[in-house]
Residue frames as qw, qx, qy, qz and C-alpha x, y, z in Angstrom:
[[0.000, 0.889, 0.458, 0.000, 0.00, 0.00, 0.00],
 [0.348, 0.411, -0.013, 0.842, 1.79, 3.54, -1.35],
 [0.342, -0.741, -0.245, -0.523, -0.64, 5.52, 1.17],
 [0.079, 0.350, -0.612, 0.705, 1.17, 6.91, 4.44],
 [0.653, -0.309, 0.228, -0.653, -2.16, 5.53, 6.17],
 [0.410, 0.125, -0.903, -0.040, -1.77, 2.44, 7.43],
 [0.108, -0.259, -0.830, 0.482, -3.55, 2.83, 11.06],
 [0.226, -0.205, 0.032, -0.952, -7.20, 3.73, 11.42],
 [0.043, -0.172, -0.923, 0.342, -9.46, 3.97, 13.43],
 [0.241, -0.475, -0.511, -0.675, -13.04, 3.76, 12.79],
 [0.309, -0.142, 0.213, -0.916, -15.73, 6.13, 15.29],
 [0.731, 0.273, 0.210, -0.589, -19.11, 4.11, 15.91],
 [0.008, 0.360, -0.882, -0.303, -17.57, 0.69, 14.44],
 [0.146, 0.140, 0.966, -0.161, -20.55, -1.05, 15.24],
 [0.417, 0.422, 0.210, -0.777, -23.00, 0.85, 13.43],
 [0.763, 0.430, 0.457, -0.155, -24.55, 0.40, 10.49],
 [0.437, 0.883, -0.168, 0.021, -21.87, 2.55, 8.36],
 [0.141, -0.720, 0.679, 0.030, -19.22, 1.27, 10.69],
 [0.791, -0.124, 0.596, -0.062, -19.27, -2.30, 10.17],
 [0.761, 0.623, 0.061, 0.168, -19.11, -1.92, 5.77],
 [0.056, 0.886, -0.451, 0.087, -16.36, 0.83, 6.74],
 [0.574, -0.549, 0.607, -0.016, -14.30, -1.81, 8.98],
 [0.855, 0.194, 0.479, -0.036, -14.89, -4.57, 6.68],
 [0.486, 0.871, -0.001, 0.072, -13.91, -2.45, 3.57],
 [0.404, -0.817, 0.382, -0.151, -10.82, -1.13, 5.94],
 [0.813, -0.186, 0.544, 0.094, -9.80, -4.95, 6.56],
 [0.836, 0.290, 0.420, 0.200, -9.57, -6.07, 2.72],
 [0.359, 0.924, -0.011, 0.133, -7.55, -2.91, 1.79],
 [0.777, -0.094, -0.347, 0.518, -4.78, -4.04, 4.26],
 [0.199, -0.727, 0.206, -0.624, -5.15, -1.39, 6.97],
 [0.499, -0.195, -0.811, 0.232, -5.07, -1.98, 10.01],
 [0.150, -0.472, -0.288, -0.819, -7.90, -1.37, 12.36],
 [0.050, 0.256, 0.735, -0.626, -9.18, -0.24, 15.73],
 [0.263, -0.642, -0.585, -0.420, -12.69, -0.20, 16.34],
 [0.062, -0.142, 0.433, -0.888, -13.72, 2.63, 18.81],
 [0.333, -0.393, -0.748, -0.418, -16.76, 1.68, 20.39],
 [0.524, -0.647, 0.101, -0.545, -18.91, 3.03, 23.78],
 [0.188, -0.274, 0.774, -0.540, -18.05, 1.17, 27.13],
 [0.600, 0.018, 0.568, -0.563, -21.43, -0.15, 27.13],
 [0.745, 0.409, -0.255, -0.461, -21.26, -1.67, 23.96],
 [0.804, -0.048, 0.592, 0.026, -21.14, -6.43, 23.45],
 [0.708, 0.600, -0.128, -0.351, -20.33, -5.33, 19.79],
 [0.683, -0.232, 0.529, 0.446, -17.58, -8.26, 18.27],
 [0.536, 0.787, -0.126, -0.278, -15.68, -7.79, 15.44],
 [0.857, 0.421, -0.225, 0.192, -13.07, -9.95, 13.00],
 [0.802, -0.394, -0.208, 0.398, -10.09, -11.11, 15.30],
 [0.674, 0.191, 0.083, 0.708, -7.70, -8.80, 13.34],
 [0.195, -0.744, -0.019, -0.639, -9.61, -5.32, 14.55],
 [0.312, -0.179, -0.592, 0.721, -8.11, -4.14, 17.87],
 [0.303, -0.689, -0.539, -0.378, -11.15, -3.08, 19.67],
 [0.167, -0.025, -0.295, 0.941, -11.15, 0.31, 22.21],
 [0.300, -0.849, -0.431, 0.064, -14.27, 1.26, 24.72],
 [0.199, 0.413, 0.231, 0.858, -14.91, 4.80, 25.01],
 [0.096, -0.663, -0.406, 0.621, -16.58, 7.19, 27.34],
 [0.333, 0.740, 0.333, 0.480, -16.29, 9.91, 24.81],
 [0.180, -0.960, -0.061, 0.206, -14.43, 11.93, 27.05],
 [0.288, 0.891, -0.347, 0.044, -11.44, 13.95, 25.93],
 [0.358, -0.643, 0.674, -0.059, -8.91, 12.03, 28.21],
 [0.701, -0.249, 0.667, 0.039, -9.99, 8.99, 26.28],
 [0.785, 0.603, 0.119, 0.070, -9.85, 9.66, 22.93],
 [0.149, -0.793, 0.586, -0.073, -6.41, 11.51, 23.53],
 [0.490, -0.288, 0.821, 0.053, -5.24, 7.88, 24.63],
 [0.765, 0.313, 0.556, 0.088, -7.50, 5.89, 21.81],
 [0.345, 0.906, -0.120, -0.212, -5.89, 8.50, 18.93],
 [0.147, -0.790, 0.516, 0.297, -2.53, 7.92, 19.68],
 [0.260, -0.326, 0.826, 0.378, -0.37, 6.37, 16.92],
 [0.492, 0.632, 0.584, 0.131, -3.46, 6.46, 14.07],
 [0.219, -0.114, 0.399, 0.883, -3.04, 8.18, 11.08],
 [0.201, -0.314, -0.439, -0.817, -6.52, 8.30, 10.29],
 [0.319, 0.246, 0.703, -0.587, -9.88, 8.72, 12.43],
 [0.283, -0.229, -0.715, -0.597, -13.21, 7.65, 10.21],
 [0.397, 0.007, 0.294, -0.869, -16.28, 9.14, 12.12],
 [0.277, -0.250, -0.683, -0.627, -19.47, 7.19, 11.45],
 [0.001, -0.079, -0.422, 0.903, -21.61, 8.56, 14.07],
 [0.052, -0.563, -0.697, -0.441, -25.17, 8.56, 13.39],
 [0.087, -0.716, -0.347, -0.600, -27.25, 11.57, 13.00],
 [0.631, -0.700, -0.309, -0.129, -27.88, 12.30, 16.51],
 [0.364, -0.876, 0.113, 0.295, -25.02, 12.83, 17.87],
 [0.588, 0.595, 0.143, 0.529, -22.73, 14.50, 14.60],
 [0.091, -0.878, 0.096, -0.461, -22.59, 17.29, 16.91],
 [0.791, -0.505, 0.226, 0.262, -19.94, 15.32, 19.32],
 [0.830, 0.303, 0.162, 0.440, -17.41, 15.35, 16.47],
 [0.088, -0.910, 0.329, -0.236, -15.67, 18.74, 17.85],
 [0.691, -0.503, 0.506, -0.111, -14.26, 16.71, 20.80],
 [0.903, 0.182, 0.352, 0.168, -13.38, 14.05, 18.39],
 [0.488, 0.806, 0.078, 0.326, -11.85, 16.49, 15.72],
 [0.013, 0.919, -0.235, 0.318, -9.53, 18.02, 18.38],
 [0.793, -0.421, 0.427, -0.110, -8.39, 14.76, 19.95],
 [0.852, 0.406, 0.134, 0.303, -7.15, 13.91, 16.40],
 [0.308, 0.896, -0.179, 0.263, -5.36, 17.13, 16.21],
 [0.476, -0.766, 0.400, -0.166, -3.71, 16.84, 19.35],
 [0.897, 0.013, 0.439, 0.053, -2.84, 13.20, 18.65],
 [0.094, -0.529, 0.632, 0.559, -0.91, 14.12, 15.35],
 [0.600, 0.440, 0.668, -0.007, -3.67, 12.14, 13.28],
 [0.161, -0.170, 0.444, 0.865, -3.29, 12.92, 9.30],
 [0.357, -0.257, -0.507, -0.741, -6.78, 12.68, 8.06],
 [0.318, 0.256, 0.696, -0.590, -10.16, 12.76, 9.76],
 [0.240, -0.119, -0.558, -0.786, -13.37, 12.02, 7.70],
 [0.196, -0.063, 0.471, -0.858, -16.21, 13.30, 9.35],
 [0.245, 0.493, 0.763, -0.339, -19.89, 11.56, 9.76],
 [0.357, 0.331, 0.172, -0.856, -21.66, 12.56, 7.14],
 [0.049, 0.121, 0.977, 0.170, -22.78, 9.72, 4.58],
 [0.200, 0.552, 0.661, -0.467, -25.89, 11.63, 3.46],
 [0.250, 0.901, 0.317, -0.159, -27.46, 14.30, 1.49],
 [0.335, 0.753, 0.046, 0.565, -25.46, 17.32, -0.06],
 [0.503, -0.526, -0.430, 0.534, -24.25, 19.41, 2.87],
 [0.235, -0.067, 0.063, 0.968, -22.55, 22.23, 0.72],
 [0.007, -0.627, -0.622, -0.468, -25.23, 23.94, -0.51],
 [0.014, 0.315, -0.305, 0.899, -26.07, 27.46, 1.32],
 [0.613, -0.216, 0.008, -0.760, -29.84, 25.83, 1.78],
 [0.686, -0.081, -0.722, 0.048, -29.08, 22.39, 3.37],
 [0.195, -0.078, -0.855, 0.475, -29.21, 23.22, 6.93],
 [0.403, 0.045, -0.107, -0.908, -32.67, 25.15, 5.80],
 [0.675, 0.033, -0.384, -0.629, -33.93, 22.05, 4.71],
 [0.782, -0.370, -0.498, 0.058, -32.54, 19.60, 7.16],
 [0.447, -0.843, 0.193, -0.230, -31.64, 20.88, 10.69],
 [0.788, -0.494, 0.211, 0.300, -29.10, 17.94, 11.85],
 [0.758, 0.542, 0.047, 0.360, -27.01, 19.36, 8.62],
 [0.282, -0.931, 0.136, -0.190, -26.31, 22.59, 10.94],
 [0.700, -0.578, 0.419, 0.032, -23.82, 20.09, 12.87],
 [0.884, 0.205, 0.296, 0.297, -22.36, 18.48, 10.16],
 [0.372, 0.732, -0.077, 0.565, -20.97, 22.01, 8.31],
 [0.404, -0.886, 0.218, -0.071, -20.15, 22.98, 12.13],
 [0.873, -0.302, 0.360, 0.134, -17.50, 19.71, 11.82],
 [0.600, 0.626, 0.129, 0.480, -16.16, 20.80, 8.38],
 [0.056, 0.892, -0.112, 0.435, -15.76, 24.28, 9.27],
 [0.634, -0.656, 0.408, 0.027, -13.83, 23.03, 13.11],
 [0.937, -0.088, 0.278, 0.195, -11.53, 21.18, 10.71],
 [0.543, 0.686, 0.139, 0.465, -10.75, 23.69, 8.01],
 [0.133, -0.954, 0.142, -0.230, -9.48, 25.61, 11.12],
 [0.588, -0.651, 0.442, 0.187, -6.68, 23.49, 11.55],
 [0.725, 0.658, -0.171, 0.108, -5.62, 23.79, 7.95],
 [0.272, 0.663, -0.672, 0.187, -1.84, 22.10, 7.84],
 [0.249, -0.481, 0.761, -0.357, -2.40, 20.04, 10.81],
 [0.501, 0.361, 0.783, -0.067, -5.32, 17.41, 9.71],
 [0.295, -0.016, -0.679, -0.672, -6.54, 17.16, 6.10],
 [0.618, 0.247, 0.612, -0.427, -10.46, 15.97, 5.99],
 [0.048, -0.025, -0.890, -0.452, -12.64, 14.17, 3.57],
 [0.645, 0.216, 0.359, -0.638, -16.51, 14.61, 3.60],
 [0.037, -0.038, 0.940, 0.338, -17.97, 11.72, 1.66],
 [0.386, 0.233, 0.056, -0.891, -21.51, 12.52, -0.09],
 [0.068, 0.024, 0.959, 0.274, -23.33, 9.09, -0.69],
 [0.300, -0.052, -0.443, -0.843, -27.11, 10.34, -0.81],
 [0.814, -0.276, 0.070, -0.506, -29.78, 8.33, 0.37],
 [0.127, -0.370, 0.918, -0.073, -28.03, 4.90, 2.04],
 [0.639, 0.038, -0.380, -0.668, -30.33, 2.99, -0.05],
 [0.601, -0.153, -0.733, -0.281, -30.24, -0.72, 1.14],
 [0.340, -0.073, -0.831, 0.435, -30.20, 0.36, 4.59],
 [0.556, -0.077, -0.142, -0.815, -33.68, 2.10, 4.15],
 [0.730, -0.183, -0.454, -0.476, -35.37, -1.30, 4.13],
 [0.203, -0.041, -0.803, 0.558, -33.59, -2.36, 7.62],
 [0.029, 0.291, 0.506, -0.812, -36.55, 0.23, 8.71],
 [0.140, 0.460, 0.779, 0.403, -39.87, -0.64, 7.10],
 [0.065, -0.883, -0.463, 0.035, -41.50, 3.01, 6.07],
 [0.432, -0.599, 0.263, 0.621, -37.90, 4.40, 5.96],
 [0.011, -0.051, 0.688, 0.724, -37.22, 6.30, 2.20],
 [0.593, 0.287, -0.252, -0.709, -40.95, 5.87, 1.87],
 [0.495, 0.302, -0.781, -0.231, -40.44, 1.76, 1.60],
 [0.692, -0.215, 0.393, -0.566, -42.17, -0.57, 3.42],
 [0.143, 0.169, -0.959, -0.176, -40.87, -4.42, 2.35],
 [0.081, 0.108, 0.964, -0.230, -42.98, -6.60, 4.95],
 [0.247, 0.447, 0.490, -0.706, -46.07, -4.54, 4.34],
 [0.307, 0.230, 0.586, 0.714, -45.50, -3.87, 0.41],
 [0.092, 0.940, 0.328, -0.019, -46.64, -0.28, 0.76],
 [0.531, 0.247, 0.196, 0.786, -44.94, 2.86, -0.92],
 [0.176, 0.932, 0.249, -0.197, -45.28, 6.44, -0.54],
 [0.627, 0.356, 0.440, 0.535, -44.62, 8.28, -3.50],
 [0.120, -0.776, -0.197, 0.587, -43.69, 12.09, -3.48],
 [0.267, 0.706, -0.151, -0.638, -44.34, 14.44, -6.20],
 [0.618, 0.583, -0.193, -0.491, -44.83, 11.99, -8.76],
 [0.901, -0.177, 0.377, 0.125, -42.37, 9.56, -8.15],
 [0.846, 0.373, 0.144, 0.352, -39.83, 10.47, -11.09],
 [0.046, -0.950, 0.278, -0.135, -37.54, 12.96, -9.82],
 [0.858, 0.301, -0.381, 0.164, -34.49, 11.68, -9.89],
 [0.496, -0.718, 0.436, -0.221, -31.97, 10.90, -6.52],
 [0.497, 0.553, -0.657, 0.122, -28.92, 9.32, -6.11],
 [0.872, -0.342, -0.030, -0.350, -28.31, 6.40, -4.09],
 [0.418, 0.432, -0.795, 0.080, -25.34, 3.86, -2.26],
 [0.912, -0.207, -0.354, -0.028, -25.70, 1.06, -1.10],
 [0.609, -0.745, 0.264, -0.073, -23.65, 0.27, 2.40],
 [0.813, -0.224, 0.288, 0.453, -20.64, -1.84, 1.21],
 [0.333, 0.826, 0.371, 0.265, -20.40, 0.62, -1.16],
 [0.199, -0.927, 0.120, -0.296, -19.44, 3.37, 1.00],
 [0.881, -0.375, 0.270, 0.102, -17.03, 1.00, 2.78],
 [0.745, 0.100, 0.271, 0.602, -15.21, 0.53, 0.02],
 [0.249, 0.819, 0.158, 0.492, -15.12, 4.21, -1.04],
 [0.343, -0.909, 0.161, -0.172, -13.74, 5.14, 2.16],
 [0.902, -0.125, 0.246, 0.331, -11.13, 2.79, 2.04],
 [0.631, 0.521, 0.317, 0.480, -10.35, 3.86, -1.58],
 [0.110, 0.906, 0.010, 0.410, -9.80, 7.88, -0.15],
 [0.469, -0.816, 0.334, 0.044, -7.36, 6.75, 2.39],
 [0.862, 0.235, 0.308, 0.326, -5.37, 4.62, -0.25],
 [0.513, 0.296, 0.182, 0.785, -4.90, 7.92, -1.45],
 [0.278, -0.655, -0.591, 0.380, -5.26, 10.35, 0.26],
 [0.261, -0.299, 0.239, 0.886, -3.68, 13.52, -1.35],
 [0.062, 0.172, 0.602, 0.777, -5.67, 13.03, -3.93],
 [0.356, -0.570, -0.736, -0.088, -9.11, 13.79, -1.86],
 [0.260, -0.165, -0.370, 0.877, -7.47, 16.37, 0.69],
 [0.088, -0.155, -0.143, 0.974, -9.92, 18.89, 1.60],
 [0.339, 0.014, -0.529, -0.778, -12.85, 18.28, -0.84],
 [0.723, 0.205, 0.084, -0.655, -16.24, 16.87, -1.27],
 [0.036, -0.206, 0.894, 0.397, -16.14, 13.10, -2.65],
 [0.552, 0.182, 0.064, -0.811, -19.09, 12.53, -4.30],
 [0.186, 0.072, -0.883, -0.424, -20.47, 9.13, -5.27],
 [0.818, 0.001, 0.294, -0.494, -23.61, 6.72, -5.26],
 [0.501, -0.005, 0.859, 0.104, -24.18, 2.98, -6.10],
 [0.101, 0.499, 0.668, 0.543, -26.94, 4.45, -9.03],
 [0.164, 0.161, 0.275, -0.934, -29.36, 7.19, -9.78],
 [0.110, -0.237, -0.952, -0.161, -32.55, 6.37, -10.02],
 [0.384, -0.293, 0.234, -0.844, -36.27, 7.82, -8.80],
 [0.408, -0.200, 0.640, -0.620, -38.82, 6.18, -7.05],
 [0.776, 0.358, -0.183, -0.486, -40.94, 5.05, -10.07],
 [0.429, 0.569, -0.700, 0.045, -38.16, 3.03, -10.70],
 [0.044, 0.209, -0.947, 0.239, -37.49, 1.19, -7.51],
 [0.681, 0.139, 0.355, -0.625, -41.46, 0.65, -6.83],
 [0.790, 0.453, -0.292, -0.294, -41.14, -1.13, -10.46],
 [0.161, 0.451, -0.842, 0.249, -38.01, -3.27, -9.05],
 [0.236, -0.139, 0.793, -0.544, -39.52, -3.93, -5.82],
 [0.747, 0.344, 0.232, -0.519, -43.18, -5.18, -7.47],
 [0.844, 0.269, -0.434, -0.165, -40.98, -7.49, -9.76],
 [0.345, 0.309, -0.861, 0.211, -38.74, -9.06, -7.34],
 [0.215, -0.171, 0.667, -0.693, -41.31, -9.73, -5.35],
 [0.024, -0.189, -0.896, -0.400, -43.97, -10.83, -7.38],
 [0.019, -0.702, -0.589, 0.400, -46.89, -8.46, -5.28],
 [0.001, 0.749, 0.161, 0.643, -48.58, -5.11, -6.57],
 [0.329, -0.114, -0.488, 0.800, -47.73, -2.44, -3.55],
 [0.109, -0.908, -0.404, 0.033, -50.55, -0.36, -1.98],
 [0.351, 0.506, 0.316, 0.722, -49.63, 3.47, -3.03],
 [0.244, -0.798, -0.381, 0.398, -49.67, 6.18, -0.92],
 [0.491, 0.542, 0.112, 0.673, -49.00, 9.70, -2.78],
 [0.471, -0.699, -0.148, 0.518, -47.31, 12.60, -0.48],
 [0.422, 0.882, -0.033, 0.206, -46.09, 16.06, -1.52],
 [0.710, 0.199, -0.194, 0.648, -41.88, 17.08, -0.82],
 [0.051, -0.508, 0.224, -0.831, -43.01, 20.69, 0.38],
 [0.679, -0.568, -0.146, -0.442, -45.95, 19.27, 2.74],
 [0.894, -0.328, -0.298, 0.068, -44.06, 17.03, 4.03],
 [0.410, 0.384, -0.180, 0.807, -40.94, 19.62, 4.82],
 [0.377, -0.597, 0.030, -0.708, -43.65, 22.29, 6.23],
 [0.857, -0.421, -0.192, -0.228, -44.75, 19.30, 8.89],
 [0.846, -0.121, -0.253, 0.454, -41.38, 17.90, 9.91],
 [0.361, 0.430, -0.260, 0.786, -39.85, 21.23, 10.36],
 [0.649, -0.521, -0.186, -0.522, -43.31, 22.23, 12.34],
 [0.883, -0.453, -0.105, 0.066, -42.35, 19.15, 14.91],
 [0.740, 0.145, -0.264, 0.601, -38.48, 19.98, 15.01],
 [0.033, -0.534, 0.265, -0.803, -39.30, 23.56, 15.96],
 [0.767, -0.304, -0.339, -0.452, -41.59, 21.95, 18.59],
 [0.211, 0.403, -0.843, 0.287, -39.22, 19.32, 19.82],
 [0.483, -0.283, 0.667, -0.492, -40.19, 16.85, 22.50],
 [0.775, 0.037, 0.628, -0.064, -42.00, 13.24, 21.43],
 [0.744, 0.620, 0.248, 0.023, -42.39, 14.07, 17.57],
 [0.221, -0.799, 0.373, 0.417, -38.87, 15.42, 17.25],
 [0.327, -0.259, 0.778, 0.469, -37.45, 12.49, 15.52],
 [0.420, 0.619, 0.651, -0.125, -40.13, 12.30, 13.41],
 [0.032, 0.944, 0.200, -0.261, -39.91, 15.14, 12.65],
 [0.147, -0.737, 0.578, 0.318, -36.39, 15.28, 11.59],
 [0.451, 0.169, 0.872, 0.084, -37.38, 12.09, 9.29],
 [0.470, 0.701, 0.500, 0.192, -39.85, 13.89, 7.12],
 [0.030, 0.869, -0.372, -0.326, -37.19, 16.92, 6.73],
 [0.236, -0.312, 0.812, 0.433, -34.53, 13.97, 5.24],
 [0.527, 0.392, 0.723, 0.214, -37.59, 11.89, 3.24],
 [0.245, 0.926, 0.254, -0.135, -38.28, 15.66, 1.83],
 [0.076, -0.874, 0.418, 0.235, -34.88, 16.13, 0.91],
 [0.392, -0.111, 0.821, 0.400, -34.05, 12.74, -0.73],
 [0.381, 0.643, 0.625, 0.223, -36.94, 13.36, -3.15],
 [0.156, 0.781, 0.507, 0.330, -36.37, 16.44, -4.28],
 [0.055, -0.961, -0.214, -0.168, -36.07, 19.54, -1.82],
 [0.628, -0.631, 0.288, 0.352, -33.22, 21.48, -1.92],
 [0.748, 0.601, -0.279, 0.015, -31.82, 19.90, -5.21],
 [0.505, -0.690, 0.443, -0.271, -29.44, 18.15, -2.41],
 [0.537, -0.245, 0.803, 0.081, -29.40, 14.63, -3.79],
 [0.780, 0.564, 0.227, 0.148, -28.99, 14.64, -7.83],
 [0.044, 0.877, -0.394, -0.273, -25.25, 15.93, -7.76],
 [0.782, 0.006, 0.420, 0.461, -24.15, 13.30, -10.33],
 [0.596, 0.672, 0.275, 0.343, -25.11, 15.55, -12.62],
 [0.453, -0.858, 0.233, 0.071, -22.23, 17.44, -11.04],
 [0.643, 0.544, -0.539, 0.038, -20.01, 14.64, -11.59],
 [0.931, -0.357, -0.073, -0.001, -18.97, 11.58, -9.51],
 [0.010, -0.731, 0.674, -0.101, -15.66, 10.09, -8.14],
 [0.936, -0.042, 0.296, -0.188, -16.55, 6.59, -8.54],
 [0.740, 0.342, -0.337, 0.471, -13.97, 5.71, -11.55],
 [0.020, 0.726, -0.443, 0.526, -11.60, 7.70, -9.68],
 [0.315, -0.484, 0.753, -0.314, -11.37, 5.96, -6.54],
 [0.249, 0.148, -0.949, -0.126, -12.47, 2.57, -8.49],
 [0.484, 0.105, 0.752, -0.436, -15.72, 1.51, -6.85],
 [0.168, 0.191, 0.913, 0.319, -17.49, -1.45, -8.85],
 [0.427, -0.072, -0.344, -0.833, -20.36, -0.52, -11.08],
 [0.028, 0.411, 0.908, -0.073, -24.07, -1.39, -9.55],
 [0.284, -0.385, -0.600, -0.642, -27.47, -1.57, -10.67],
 [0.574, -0.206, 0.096, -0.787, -30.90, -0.64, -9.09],
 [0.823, 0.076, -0.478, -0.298, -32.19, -4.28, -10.77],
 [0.691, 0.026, -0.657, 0.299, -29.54, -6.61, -8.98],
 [0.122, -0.108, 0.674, -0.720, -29.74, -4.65, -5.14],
 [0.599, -0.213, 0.126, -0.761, -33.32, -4.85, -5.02],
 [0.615, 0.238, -0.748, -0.076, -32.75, -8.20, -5.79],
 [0.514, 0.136, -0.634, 0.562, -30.73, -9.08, -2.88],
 [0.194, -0.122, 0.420, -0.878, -32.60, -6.75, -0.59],
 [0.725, -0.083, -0.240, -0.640, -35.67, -8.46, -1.26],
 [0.833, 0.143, -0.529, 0.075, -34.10, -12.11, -0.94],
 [0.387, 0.151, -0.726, 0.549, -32.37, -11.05, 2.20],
 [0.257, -0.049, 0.347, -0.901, -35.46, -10.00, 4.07],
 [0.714, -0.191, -0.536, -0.407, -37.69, -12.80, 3.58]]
């Protein structure tokens, strides 16, 4: 491996983003700690040195030391911890941090307009770009995290077990999608090389595709007609923001129909192929719509 990274460690190993990341991590010939909470039974592949966490400064300080990279995957909730993280790297002498964000667009001037937890994400950019020389970042822009929508029937609009759909503004706006091993291997692929990523935006997806589309997938691999629900992208914005300003039981909720209103559509947040990707570029394998739903169907029986 030509890539001064050899040690990283991955944030939240045991999530749903860490576990492709680690895996991905492994078959690139890194070597890898998993950071994980104190309170956490997660296991992982003999060859991952595994490190409990408080999250307080004094112990990341100690779990940092001697890693060249840190790989956030943090979920939503708490993105806004990744100061504390971000300055434990610095201190540590860590060369690259790549920050939780495996979502939506961020740059845009109207993304934390349209989702709120984005607010925290550009707060983690911007706390990195202030230690310009001392850590390099990576933000990594994968769009809707498509097969792990159907972990959570009603998530994206999808419902598997139920075979019900809701279908905003028409269903043919187009939105970009990756799949979870996907991302795994793309993060791998930007610490392979890391120079060549410094500082930037990496933009990819597994396919773009709209909703029409997968409904038509999911109704052939399955062999059922789906019950239709139709939903608008602004209503459903106006409502979720409505409960975020609100806060208390409907919060998350709330913060749910701000992202389903932003993968379909609001914003213009998640169609930046037509931008231009970095898939050749950092090599990730061509995939179809056709052949995940496949599999996503087949594993969820």
């Amino acid at each position: 491996m030509s890539s001064s990274i050899k040690n990283v460690i991955v944030v939240g190993a045991s999530g749903a983003v860490g576990r492709p990341v680690v895996t991905a991590l492994l078959e690139a010939g890194f070597q890898v700690t998993a950071l994980t909470r104190d309170s956490s039974n997660a296991t992982f592949p003999k060859s991952v040195k595994v490190v409990k966490t408080d999250y307080s400064r004094e112990s990341l300080d100690q779990a940092f030391q001697d890693q060249h990279a840190v790989v956030s995957t943090i979920a939503g909730s708490g993105v806004g911890t990744q100061i504390t993280l971000i300055d434990a790297a610095v201190a540590a002498g860590v060369k690259v941090f790549i920050p939780s964000e495996y979502g939506l667009d961020t740059q845009p001037a109207n993304a934390p307009e349209v989702i709120p937890l984005i607010a925290h994400k550009i707060t983690a950019v911007n706390h990195l770009r202030s230690f310009k020389d001392k850590i390099s970042w990576t933000v990594l822009v994968t769009g809707a995290l498509f097969d792990w929508n159907f972990d959570f029937p009603g998530f994206g609009g999808w419902n598997l077990p139920a075979r019900t759909a809701v279908i905003w503004d028409g269903g043919d706006v187009p939105f970009e999608a990756t799949n979870l091993p996907q991302t795994g291997k793309a993060v791998a692929a930007i610490l392979k090389n890391p120079e060549s990523t410094k500082d930037q935006y990496v933009y990819i997806n597994s396919f773009t595709t709209t909703q029409n589309e997968v409904l038509k997938e999911l109704e052939s691999a399955t062999g059922d007609k789906f019950k239709v629900e139709t939903a608008s992208t602004e209503e459903t914005w106006k409502n979720g923001q409505a409960k975020v300003a609100k806060g208390g039981e409907g919060l998350m909720e709330g913060i749910i129909a701000t992202i389903h209103a932003g993968y379909y559509g609001k914003g213009d947040l998640n169609n930046y192929s037509k931008k231009g990707l970095w898939n050749d570029k950092l090599g990730l394998p061509k995939e179809t719509l056709a052949a995940t739903v496949k599999e996503i169907v087949a594993s969820h029986k």
